[in-house]
DRENTI-354923 format. One line per field, with one value per residue: x, y, z of N, C-alpha, C in turn; residue number from 1. Coordinates in steps of 0.05 Angstrom, whole numbers, plus 32768, in hexadecimal, padded with zeros to 4 digits. Last residue first. Layout:
n.c1: [X  ...] $
n.c2: [Y  ...] $
n.c3: [Z  ...] $
ca.c1: [X  ...] $
ca.c2: [Y  ...] $
ca.c3: [Z  ...] $
c.c1: [X  ...] $
c.c2: [Y  ...] $
c.c3: [Z  ...] $
num: [NUM  ...] $
END
This chain:
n.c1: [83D8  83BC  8397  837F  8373  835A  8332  8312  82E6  82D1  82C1  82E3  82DD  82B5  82CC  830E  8358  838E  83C5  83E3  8403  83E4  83AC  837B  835F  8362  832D  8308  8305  82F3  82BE  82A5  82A4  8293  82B7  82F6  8335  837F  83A0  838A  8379  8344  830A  82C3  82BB  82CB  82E9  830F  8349  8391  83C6  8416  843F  8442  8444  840F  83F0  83B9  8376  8345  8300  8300  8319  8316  833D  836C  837E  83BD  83EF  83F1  83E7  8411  8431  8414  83EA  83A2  8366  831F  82DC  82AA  826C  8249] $
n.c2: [8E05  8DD6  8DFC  8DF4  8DCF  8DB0  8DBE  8DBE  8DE7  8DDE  8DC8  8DB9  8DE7  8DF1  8DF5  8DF5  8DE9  8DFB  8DCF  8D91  8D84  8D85  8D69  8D79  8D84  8D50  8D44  8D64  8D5E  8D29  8D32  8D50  8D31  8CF3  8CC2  8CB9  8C98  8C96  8C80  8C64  8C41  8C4F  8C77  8C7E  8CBC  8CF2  8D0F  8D34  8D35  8D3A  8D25  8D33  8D53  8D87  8DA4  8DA6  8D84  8D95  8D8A  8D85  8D78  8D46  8D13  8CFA  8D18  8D01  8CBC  8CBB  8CC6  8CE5  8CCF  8CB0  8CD6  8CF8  8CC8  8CDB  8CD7  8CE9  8CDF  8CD9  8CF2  8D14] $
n.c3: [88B3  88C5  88CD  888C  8884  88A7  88D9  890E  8934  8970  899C  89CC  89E8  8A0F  8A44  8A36  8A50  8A5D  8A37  8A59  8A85  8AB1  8AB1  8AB8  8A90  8A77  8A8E  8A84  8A48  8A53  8A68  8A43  8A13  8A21  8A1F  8A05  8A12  8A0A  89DA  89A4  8973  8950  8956  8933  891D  8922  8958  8981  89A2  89B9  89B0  89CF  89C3  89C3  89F9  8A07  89DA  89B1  898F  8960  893F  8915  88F0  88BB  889E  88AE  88B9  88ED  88EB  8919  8948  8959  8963  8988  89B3  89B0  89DB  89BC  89B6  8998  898D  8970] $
ca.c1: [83F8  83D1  8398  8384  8384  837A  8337  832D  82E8  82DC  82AB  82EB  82F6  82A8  82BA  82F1  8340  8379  83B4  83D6  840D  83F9  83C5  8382  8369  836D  834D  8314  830E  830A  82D0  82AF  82C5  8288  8295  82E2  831C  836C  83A8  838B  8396  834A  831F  82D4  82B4  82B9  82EB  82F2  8340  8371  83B3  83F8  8447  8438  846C  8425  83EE  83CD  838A  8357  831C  82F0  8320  830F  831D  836B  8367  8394  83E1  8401  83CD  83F1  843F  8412  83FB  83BC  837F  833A  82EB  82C1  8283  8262] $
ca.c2: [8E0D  8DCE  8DF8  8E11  8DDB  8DA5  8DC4  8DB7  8DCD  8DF3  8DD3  8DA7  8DE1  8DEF  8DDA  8E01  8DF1  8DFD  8DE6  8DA2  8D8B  8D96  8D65  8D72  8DA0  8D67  8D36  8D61  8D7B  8D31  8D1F  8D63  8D4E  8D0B  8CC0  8CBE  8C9A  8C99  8C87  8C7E  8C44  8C3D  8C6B  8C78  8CA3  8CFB  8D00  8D2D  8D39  8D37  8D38  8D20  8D37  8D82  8D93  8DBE  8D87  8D8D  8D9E  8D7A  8D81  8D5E  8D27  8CF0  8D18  8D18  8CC7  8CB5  8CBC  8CF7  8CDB  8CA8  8CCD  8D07  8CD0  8CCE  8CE7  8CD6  8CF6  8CCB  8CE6  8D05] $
ca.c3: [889F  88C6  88DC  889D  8868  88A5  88BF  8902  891D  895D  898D  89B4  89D6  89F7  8A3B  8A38  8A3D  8A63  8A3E  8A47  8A67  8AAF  8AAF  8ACC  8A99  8A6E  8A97  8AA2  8A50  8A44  8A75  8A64  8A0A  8A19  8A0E  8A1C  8A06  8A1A  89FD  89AA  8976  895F  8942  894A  8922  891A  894E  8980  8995  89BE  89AB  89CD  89C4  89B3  89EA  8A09  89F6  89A9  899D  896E  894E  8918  8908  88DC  889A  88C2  88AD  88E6  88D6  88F9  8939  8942  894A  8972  89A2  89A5  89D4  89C8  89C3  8994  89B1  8971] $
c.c1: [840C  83EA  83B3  839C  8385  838F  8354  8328  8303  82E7  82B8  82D7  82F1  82CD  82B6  82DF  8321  8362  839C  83CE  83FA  840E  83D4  83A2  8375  837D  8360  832B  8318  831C  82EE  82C3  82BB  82A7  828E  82C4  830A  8355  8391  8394  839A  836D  832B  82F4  82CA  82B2  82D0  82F8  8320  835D  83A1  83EA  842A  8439  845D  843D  8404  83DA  83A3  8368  8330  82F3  8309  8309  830D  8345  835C  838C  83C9  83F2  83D9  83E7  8421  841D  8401  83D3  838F  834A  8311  82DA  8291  826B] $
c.c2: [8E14  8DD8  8DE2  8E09  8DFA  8DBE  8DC2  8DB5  8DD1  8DDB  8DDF  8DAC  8DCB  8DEA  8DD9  8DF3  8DF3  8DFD  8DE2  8DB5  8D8E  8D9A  8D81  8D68  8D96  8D80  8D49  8D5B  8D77  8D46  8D21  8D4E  8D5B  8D22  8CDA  8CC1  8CA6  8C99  8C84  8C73  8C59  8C4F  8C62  8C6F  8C9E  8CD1  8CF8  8D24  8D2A  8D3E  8D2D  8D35  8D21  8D58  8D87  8DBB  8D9F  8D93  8D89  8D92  8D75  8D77  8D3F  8D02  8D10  8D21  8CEB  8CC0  8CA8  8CDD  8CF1  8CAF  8CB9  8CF5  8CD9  8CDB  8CD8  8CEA  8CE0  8CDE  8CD0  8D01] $
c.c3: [88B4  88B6  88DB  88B5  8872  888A  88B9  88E3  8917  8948  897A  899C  89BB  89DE  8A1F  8A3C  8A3D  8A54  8A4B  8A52  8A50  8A96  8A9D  8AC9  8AB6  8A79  8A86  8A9F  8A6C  8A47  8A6A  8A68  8A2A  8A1C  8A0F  8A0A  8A11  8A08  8A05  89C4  8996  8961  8954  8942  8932  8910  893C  8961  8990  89AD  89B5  89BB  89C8  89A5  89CB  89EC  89EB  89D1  89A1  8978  8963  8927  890C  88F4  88B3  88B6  88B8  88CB  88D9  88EC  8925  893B  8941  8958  8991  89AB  89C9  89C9  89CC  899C  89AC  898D] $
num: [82  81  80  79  78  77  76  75  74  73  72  71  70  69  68  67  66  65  64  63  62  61  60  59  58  57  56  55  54  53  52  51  50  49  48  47  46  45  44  43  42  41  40  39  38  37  36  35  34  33  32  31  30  29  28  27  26  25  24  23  22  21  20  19  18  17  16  15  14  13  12  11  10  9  8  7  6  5  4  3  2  1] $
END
């Protein structure tokens, strides 16, 4: 997969969350980022691989620090959204 974006949290409340494969959330919970399991349209930013994603990421001061391997953890919506 390298459908790596960020939304807006009010677009990305109504993507297709089957779509999603993981996602994180910034600090104020006002963007996400997320890997993406095709391609979907609407999003801020785009990237072709989760280092170029993770860089800009760990380069702004309102998101968390995160890993190279972050976006490797699966989102599951009947866990992860109680």
């Amino acid at each position: 997969m390298d459908n790596y974006y960020i939304f807006t949290t009010s677009v990305y409340d109504t993507i297709d969350k089957d779509k999603i494969y993981s996602r994180e959330y910034d600090w104020n919970k006002e963007n996400v980022a997320l890997l993406a399991t095709e391609p979907l349209t609407g999003f801020i930013r785009e990237y072709n691989n989760s280092s170029d994603m993770v860089n800009y990421l760990n380069s702004q001061s309102s998101w968390p620090i995160f890993g190279d391997l972050r976006f490797e953890e699966e989102y599951i919506p009947e866990i992860d959204d109680i």
